[in-house]
C-alpha positions in Angstrom: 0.0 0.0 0.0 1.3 3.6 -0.5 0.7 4.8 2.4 2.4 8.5 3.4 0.3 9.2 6.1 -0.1 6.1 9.0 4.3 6.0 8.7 4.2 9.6 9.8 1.8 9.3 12.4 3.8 6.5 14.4 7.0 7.3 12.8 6.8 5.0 11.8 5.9 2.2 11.9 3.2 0.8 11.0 0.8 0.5 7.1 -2.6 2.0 7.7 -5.3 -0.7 8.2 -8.6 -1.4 6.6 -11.3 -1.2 8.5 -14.9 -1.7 7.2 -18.7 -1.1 8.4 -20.3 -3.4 5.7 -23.3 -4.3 7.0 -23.8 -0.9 9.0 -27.5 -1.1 9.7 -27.7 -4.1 11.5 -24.3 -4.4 12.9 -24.2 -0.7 14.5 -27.9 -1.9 16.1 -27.1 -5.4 17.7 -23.2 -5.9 17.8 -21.9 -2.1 19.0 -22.2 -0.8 22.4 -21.6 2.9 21.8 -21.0 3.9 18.0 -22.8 6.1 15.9 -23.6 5.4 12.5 -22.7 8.8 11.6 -21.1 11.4 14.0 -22.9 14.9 13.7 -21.8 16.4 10.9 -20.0 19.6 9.5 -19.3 19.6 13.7 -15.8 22.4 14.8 -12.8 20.6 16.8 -11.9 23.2 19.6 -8.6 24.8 18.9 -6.4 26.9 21.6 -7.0 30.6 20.5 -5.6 32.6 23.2 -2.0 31.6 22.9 -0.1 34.6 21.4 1.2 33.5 18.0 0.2 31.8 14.9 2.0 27.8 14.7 5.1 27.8 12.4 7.0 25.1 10.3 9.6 25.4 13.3 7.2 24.6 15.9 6.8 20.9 14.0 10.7 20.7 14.8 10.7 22.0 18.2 7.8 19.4 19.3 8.5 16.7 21.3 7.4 13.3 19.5 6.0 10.6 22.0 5.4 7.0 21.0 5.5 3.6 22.0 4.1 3.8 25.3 5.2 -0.1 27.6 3.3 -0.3 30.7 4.5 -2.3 33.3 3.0 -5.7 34.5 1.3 -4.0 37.7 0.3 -0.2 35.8 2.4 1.7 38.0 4.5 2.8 35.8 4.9 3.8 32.1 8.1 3.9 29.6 7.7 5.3 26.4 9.9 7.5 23.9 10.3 10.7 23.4 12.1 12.1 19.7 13.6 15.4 19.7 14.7 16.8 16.5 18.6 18.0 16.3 18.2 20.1 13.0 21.9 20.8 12.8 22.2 16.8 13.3 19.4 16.5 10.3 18.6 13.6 12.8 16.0 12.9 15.1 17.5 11.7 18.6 15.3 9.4 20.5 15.7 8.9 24.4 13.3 7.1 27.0 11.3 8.3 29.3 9.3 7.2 32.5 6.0 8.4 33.9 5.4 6.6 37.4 2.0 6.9 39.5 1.7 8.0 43.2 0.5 6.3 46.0 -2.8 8.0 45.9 -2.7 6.8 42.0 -2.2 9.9 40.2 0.5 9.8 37.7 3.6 11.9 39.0 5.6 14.2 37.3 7.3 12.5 33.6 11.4 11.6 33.9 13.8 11.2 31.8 14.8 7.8 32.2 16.8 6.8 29.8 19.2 9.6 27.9 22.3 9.6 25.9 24.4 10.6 22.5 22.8 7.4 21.2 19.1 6.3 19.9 17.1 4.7 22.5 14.2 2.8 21.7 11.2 0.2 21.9 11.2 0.0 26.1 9.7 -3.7 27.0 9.1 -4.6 30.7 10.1 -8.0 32.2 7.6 -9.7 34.0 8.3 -9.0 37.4 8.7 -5.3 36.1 12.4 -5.1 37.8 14.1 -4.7 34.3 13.3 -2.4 31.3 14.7 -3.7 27.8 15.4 -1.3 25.0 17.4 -1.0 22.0 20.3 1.5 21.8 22.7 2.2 18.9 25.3 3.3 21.9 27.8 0.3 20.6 27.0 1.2 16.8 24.5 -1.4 15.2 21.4 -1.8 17.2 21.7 -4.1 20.0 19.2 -4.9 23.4 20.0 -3.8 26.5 18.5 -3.7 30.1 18.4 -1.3 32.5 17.8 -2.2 36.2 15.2 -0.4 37.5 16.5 -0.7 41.4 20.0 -0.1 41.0 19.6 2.9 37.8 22.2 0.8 35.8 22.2 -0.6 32.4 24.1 -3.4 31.0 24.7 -4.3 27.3 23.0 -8.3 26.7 23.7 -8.3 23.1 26.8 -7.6 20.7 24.8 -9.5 17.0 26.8 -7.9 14.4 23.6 -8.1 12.4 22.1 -6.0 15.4 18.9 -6.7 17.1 15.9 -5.0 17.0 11.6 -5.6 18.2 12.8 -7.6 21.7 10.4 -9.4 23.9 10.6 -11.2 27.1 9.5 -14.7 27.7 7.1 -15.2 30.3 9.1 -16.6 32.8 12.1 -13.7 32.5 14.9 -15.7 31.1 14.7 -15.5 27.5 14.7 -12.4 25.3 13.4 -12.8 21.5 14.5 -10.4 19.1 14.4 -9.9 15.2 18.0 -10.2 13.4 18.3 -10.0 9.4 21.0 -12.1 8.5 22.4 -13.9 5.2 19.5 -17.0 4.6 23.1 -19.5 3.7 25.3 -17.9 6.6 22.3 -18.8 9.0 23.8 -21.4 11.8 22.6 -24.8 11.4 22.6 -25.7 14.5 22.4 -24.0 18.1 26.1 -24.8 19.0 28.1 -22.1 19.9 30.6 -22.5 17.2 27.9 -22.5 14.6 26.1 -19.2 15.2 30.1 -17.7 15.6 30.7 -18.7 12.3 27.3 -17.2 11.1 28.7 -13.9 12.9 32.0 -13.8 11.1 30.5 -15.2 7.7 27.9 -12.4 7.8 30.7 -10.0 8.9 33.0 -11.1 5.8 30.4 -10.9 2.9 29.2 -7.8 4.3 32.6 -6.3 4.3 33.6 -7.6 0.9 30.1 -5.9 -0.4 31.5 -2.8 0.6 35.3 -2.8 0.0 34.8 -3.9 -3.4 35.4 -1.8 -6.6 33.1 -4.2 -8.5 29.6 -3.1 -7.7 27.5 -5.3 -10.1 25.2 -7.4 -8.8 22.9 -10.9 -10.7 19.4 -11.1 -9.1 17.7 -14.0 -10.3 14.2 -13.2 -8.3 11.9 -10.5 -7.5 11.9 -8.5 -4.6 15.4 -7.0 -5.1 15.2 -3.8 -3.4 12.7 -2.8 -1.1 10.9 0.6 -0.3 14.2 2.7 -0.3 16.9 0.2 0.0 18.3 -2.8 -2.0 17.7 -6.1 0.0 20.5 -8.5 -0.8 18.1 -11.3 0.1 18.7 -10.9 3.4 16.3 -12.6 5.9 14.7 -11.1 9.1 15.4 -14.1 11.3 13.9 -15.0 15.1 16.5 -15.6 17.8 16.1 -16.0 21.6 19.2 -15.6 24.2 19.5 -16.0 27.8 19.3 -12.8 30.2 21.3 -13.8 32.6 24.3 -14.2 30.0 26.7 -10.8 29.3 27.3 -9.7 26.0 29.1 -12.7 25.7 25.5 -14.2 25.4 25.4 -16.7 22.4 22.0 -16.3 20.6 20.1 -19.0 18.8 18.4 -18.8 15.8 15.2 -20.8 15.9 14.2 -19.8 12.1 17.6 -20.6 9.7 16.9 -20.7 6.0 15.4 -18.8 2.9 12.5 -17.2 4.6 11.2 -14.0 7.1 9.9 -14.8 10.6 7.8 -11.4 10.2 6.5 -9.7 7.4 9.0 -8.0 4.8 6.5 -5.4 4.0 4.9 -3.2 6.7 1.7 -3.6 5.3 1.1 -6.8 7.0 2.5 -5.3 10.3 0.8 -4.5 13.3 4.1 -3.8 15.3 6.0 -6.7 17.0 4.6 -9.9 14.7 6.0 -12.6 17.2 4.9 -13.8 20.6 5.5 -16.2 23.6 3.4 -18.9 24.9 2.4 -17.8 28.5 5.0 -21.1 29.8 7.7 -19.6 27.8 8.1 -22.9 25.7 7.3 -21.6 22.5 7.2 -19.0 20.4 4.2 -17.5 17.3 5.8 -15.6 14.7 4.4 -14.5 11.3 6.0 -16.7 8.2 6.3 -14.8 4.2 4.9 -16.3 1.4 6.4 -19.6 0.1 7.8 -20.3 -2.7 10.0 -17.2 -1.7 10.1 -16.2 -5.5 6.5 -15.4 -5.4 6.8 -13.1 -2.5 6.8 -10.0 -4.4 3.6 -10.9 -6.3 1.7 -12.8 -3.3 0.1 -11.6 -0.1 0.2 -15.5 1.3 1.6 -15.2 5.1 0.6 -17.7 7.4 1.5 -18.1 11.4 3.9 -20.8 12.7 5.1 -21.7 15.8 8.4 -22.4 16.9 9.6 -25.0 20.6 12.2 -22.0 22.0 14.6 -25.1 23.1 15.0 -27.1 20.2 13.9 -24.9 17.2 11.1 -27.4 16.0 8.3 -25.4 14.2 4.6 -26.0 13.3 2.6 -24.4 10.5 -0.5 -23.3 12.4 -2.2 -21.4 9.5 -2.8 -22.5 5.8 -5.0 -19.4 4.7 -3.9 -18.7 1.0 -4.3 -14.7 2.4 -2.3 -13.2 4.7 -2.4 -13.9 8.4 -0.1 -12.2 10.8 0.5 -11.0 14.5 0.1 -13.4 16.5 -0.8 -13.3 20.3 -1.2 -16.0 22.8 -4.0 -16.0 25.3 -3.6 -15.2 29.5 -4.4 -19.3 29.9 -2.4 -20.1 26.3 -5.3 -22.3 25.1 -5.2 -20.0 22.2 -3.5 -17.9 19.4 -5.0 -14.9 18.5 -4.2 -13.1 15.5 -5.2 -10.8 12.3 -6.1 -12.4 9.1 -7.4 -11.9 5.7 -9.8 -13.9 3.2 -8.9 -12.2 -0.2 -5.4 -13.4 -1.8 -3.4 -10.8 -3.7 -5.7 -8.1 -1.9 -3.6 -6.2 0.6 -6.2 -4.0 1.6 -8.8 -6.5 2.5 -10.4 -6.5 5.6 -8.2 -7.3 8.6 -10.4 -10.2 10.9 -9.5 -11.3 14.2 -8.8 -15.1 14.2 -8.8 -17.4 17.7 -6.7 -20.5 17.4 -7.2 -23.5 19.4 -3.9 -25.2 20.8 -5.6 -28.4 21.5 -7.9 -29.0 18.6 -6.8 -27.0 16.0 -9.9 -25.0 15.1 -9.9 -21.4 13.7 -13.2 -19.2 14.7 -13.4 -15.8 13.4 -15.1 -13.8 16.2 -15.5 -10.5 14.3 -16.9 -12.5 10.8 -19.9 -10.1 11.4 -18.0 -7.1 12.3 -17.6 -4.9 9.7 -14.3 -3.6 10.7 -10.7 -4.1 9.6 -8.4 -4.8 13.2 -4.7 -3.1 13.3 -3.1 -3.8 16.4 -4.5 -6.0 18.6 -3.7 -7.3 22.4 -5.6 -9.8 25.0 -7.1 -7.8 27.7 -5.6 -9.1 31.1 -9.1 -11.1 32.0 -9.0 -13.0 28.7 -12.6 -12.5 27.8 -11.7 -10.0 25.0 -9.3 -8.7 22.9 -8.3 -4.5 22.5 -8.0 -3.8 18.9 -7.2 -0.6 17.4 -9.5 0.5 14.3 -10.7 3.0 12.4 -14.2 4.9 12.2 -15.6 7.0 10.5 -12.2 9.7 10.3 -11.0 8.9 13.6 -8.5 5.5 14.8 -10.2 4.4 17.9 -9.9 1.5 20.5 -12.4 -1.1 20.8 -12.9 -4.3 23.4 -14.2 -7.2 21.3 -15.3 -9.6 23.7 -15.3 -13.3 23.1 -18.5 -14.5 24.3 -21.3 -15.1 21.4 -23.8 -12.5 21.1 -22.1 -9.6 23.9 -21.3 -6.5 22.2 -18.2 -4.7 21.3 -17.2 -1.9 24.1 -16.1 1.2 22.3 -13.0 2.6 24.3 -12.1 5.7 22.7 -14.5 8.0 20.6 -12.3 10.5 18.9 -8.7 11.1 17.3 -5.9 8.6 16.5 -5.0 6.0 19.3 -1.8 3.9 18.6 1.2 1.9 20.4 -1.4 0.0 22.6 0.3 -1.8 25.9 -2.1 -3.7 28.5 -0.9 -4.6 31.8 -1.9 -7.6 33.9 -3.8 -5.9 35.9 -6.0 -4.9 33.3 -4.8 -1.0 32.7 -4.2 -0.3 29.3 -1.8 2.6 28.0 -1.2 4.4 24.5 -0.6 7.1 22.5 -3.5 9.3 21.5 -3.3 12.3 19.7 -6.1 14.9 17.1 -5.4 17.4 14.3 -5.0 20.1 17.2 -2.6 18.3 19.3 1.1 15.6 19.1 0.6 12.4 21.0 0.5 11.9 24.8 0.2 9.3 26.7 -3.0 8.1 27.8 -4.2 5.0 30.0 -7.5 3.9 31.3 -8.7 0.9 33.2 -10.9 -1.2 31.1 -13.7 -1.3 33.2 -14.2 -0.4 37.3 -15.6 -2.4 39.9 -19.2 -1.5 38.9 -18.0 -2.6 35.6 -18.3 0.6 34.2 -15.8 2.3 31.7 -13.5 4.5 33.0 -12.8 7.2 30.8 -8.8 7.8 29.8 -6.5 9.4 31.4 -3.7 12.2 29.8 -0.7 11.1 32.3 1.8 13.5 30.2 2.0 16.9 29.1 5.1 16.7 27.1 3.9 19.5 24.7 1.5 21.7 26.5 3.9 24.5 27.2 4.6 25.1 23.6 0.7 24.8 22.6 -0.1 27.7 25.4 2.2 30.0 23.0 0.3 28.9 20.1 -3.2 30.2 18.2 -4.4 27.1 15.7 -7.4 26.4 13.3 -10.3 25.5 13.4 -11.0 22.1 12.4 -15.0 20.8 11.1 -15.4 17.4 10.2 -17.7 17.7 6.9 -20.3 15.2 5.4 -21.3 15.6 1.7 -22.6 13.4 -1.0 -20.3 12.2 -3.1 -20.4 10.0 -6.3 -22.5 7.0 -5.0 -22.2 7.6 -1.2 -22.2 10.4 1.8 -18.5 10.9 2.2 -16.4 12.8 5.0 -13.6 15.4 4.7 -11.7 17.3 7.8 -11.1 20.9 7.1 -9.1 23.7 8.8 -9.4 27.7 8.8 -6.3 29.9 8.8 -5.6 31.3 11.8 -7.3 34.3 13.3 -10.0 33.5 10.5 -12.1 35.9 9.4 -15.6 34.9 7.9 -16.0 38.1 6.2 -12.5 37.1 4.3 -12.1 35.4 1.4 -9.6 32.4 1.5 -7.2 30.2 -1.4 -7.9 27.1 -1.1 -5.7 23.9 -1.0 -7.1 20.1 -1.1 -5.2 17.7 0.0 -5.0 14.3 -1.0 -4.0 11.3 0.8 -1.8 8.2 -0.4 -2.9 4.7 -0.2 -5.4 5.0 -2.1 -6.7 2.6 1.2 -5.8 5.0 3.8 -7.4 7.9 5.2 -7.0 11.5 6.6 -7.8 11.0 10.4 -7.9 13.2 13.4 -4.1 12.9 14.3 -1.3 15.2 14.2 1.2 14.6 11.5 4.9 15.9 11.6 4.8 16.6 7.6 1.2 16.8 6.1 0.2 19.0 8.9 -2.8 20.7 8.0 -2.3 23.2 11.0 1.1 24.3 9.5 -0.3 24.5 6.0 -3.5 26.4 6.9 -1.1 28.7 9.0 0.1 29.6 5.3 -3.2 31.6 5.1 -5.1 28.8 3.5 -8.3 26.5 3.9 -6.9 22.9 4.1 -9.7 20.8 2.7 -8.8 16.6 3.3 -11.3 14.4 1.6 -11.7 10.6 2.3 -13.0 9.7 -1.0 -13.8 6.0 -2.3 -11.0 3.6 -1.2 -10.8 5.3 2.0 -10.2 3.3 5.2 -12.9 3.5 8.1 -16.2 3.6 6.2 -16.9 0.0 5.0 -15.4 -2.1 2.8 -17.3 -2.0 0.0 -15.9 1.6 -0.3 -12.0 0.5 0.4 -12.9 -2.0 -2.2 -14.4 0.7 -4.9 -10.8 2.3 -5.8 -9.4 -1.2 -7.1 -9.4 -0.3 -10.6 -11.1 2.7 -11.0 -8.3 4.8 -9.8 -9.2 7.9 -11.9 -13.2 7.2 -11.7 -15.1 7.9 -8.6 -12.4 8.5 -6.0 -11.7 11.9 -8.7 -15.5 12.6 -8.4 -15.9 12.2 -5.0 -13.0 14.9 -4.6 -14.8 17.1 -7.2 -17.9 16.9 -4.8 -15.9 17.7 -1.8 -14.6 20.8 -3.5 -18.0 22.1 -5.1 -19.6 21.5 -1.3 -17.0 22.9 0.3 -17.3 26.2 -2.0 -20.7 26.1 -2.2 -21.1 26.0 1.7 -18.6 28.1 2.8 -18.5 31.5 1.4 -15.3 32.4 2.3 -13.9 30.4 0.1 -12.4 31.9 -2.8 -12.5 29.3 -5.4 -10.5 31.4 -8.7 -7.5 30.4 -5.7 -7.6 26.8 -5.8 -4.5 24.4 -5.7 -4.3 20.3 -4.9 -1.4 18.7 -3.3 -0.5 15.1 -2.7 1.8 12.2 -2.2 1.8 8.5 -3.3 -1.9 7.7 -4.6 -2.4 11.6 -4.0 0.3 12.5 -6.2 -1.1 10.1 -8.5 -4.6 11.8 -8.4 -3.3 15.5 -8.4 -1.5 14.0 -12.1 -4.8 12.6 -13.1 -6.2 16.0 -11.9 -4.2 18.1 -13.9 -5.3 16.1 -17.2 -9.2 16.4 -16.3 -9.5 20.3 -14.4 -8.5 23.2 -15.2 -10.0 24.4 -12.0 -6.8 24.8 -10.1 -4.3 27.7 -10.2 -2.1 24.9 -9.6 -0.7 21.6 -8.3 1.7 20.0 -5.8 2.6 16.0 -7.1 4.9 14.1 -4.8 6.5 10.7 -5.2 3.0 10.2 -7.5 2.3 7.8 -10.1 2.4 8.9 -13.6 2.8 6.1 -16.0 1.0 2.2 -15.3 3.0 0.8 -17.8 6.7 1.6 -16.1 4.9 1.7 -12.5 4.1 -1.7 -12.8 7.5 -2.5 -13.7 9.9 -0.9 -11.3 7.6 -1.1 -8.5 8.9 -3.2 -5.7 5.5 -4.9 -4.4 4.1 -6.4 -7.4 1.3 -7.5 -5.9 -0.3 -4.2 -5.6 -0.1 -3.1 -8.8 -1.8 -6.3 -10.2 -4.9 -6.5 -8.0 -5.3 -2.5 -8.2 -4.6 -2.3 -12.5 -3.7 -5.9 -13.4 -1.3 -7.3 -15.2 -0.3 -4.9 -18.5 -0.5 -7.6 -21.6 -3.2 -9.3 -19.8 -5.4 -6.7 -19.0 -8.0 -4.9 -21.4 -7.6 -0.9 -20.7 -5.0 -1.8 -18.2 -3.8 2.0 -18.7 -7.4 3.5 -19.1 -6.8 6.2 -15.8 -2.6 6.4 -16.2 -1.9 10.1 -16.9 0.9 9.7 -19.0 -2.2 8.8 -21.6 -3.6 12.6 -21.6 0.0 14.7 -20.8 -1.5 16.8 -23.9 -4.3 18.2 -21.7 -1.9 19.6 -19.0 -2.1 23.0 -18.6 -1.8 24.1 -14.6 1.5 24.7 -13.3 2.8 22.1 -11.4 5.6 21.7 -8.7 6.8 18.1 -9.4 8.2 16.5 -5.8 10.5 13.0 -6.3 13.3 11.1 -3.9 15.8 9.2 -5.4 15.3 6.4 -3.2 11.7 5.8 -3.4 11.8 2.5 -4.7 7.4 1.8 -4.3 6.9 4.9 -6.8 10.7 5.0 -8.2 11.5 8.3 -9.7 11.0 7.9 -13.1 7.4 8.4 -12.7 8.2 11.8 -11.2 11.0 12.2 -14.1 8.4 11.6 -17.2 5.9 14.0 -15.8 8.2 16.7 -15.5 9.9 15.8 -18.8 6.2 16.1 -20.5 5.8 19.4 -18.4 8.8 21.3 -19.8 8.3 20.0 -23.2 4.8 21.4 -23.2 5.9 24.6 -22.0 3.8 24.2 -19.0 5.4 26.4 -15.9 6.6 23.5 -14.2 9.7 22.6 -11.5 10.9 19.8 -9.9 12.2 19.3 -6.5 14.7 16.1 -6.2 15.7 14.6 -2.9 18.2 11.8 -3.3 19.1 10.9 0.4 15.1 9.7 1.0 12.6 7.0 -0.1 8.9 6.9 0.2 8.5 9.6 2.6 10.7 12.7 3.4 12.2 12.2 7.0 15.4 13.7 7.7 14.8 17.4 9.5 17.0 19.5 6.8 15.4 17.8 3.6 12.1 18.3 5.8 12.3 21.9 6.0 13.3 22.6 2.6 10.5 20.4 1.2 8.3 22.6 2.9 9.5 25.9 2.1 9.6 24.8 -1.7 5.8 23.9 -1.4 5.1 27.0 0.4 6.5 29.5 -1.5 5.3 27.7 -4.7 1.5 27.8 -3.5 2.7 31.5 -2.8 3.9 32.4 -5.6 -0.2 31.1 -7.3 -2.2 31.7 -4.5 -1.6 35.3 -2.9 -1.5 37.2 -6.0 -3.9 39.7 -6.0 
């Protein structure tokens, strides 16, 4: 999926789900607690107006970033991470930090726990909560350590030259698992000591004679050969466990040796950390890629396996010819929870949650009826439900799907973007929450109270609210309109210190995917805040393929890229003017990345509406597209296969470059191997050649998205004073 937006939200991390309401009627009336079929609409988000200044492309890179909240086993205490941005760097430096509650309860001031030169991340609490894990760069590759929570120390437990990365405990404290990518043929055979050293040093050597070599040429004689914005080299993400009582010294062992992943290549079949431990620490769940491995860029086939931690012997639990993936064992470990698919080759199908029985083998699909699409998922501490993240309606909420036939679904959160979901044993659950007016904090709330009432969330840090008290922001209204076949929903926020007797330019934005969504969360680079601080309207549509209003309507963009997903945009806009009359609509522009670069190139061959257009990473041509993309798979279920397929090209733009006329700032990264750069190349090519005021903005150092702080800033700044240079003329 080409997803800009759900990477940037959790930095990372994570493909935007699919959630679906397909049967809404019925469903919302018997098998949901507490949602509305459709929130009240064209409804203002509350934005701080007294602070004393307008918010500023600096204030993105002054912001604190928080994520990946880890609660400990008794909810008394929180670790999480906090990003700062080092400009001068062109980094973003992350520490760890601790949030601990009273006596009384109440959650204490916030700590820095965890802070050096190096990059600290992904905090995971041992069972008895004594020792916090974490990953640190401090000894150059990645590599776990643990810091004792009584004595204020760390110690170094791993020294993998292929570095270690996503570590969990096992149940009992003595094991860590962890995620290393190693050569598939330099993978130990065996779990003797003198095996996995030889893998180290074999690694080590090929590696090294890679780099040292003045011969660069490579033979690849499969698929798959570079990956989102890197080349692969057919490494393999491999399991391994190792002792925690052992020093760095510590030999690991790697229970999945051979040609194939233990967790999904591509993010899009992610949910975070796709491996887990039996609750008697005897085995392990992981997530298995497609076999034969040559079909991997062309299939979405992943299944679950599991793994005996001691002698490496591993079961295929799964045989669903879609994807299944993230696993998770039960409280009692009578079953295996996980997140599946039904719909091969579709990676945007709707995400199910799957129950596994260890003793007879039988798969039930609890939320079969439920019409929407699970992301992350965790057992609540009782075992008579399961948390899953999902999205509704605009927003990515938290839901309790219990397991009992016939009981419904407890809605959790209502409104804005929940992620990084961590559930003690005690039944506490923490995560990250944040809107389109504010970053992410850290939020917990006890799933229900003695009375068995919910208790609503708590905000247990404030790691940003100084900076927001400075600050005036937009308003944002959460619209409802008619589009082509269906009501569709669009976010959109006034300037600052709006004026309704004013007239405004106008910019639509346009999200990737195309199944993904604009949701209530704050983004460090499509921020509508910042841009609507430019003196603009942001407008965001969710048109057809959009994630979070039903299935059928993900499933309406397959194909029909150019069709009603451009109408339904269209209809935003005309509503939007039509509504709103300080709107100034001879001051239009469109700007987006991925599938919204894509539209705003199909755009500029259909409209001349807009004074002009902002295209980055975007697809331009199906035919080369298809060919230098690295997930084939999505290009053949969304256009097909190109000498197979009858008007395979019938929305590509490169068909009606003759109809361009609106200027255009083209945006392309020379590493962005999921739309490589020669789509961005030919458009701009077919821009000058018309004479069509045109430039184009290369970045070579990034992939898919635009990361690093400097590139950041001047991506911006190149936008801005384009949409300038259009918009505020008189």
């Amino acid at each position: 999926m080409m997803n800009i937006i759900t990477v940037l939200q959790n930095q990372y991390s994570k493909a935007s789900s699919i959630l679906v309401l397909r049967f809404v009627a019925l469903f919302f009336g018997v098998f949901f607690s507490s949602a509305q079929l459709f929130p009240q609409t064209n409804s203002p988000q509350s934005a701080k107006t007294q602070g004393s200044r307008s918010i500023m492309l600096e204030d993105v890179f002054r912001l604190k970033r928080v994520s990946a909240p880890a609660i400990s086993p008794d909810g008394k205490m929180i670790a999480y991470v906090v990003g700062t941005v080092d400009k001068t760097a062109n980094r973003t430096m992350t520490d760890i930090w601790l949030v601990t509650a009273a006596a009384d309860g109440k959650w204490q001031e916030p700590k820095p726990l965890i802070a050096t030169p190096a990059q600290e991340s992904n905090p995971q609490w041992s069972p008895d909560g004594k020792t916090l894990s974490y990953i640190s760069s401090a000894s150059g590759a990645a590599q776990i350590y643990l810091f004792d929570m009584e004595k204020s120390t760390s110690r170094q437990l791993t020294n993998h030259y292929t570095g270690a990365q996503q570590q969990r405990f096992s149940p009992d404290g003595t094991m860590i698992a962890f995620i290393s990518s190693v050569y598939p043929d330099l993978s130990p055979k065996d779990f003797s000591t003198r095996a996995f050293m030889d893998s180290q040093f074999f690694n080590s050597q090929r590696d090294e004679s890679l780099s040292n070599s003045k011969m660069k040429a490579q033979i690849f004689d499969k698929l798959l050969y570079r990956h989102w914005d890197s080349w692969t080299d057919f490494k393999r993400a491999h399991l391994f466990v190792v002792p925690v009582g052992a020093s760095t010294e510590a030999i690991p062992r790697d229970l999945t040796p051979g040609d194939r992943d233990a967790v999904p290549s591509s993010s899009t079949f992610s949910a975070g950390d796709d491996f887990a431990w039996s609750p008697d620490s005897k085995e392990l769940a992981y997530t298995a890629s497609p076999l034969p491995q040559r079909e991997e860029a062309w299939t979405t086939n992943h299944d679950i396996f599991t793994v005996n931690a001691q002698t490496g012997a591993s079961k295929q639990i799964t045989t669903n010819p879609a994807a299944d993936a993230y696993p998770r064992y039960s409280p009692d470990g009578k079953s295996i929870a996980y997140r599946a698919q039904s719909t091969p080759g579709f990676e945007a199908d709707k995400w199910d949650i799957a129950l596994y029985d260890r003793t007879s083998g039988k798969i039930t699909t609890p939320t079969k009826q439920w019409d929407y699409s699970a992301d992350q998922i965790e057992w609540a501490s009782n075992g008579k439900s399961i948390i899953a993240e999902v999205q509704e309606q605009g927003e990515a909420v938290l839901f309790a799907v219990p397991l009992e036939a016939g009981k419904p679904a407890l809605k959790l959160t209502s409104q804005g973007t929940a992620s990084g979901l961590s559930v003690s044993s005690n039944g506490m659950i923490a995560f990250a929450h944040s809107t389109l007016t504010r970053p992410n904090e850290v939020m917990t709330m006890k799933l229900v109270d003695k009375s068995g009432d919910l208790k609503p969330a708590t905000q247990v840090t404030n790691t940003n609210t100084a900076m927001f008290n400075e600050l005036i922001l937009g308003e944002v209204t959460k619209l409802y309109f008619q589009g082509a076949k269906v009501r569709n929903q669009a976010w959109m926020v006034r300037p600052v210190n709006f004026d309704s007797n004013r007239k405004y330019p106008i910019v639509v934005m346009i999200h990737g995917g195309p199944q993904s969504a604009w949701l209530n969360s704050w983004s460090n680079r499509w921020n509508m805040q910042v841009w609507a601080a430019q003196g603009y309207i942001v407008l965001a549509p969710n048109p057809t393929g959009s994630t979070g209003f039903g299935q059928a309507f993900v499933n309406g963009v397959s194909k029909n890229w150019g069709g009603t997903p451009y109408t339904d945009i269209m209809r935003a806009v005309e509503y939007a003017s039509k509504t709103y009359s300080f709107i100034d609509t001879s001051k239009m522009a469109a700007a987006g990345a991925s599938y919204g670069g894509y539209m705003v190139n199909w755009i500029a061959t259909q409209n001349k509406q807009f004074k002009t257009l902002v295209t980055h990473c975007g697809v331009y041509n199906f035919h080369s597209m298809y060919g230098t993309t690295d997930e084939v798979w999505f290009e053949e279920w969304e256009h097909g296969k190109p000498w197979e397929t009858e008007n395979f090209d019938e929305f590509s733009p490169h068909k009606y470059a003759k109809d361009i006329t609106t200027p255009m700032l083209v945006v392309h990264t020379g590493r962005d191997y999921r739309v490589p750069l020669q789509e961005g190349m030919q458009l701009f090519t077919a821009l000058q050649r018309r004479n069509v005021p045109s430039k184009l903005l290369y970045i070579p150092d990034e992939g898919h998205w635009v990361l690093k702080p400097q590139n950041s800033e001047f991506w911006h700044t190149t936008i801005f004073d384009w949409l300038a240079s259009y918009l505020k003329k008189p």
